[in-house]
N, C-alpha and C positions, 0 to 999 in steps of 0.2 A: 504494500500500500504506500500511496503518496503521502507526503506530507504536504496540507493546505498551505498557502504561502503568509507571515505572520500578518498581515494583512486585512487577509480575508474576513469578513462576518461573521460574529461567532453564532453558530444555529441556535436555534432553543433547545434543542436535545445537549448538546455542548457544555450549553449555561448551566440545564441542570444539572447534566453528569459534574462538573465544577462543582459546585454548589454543593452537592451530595457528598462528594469526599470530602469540599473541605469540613463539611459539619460531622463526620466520622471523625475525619481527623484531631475537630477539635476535641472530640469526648474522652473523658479520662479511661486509660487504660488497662485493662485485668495485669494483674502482677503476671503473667504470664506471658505476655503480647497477644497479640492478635491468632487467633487461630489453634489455640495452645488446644491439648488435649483432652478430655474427660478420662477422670479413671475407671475402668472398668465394671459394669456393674459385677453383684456378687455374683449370678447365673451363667451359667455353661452358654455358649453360642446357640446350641439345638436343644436348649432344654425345654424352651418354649413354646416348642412343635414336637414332640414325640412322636409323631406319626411320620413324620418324614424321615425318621432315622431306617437306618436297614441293617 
């Protein structure tokens, strides 16, 4: 993909997507960062379908 020339019109989709990060960006963040993981619950993978095990 191109890059629009710094110039051009910023679209409305643009603005918002702007917009949108920077108001994520401003909120404070989990001790973790972004994305960090859940600990596992305490149940097995398949233990919540029984019927599908073989």
């Amino acid at each position: 993909m191109t890059q629009p020339p710094d110039d051009a019109p910023e679209t409305p989709m643009q603005r918002a997507l702007r917009l949108k990060t920077a108001a994520l960006q401003a909120k404070p963040q989990p001790p973790g960062g972004r994305g960090a993981k859940r600990p596992a619950s305490g149940i097995a993978a398949g233990a919540s379908k029984p019927w599908m095990k073989r």
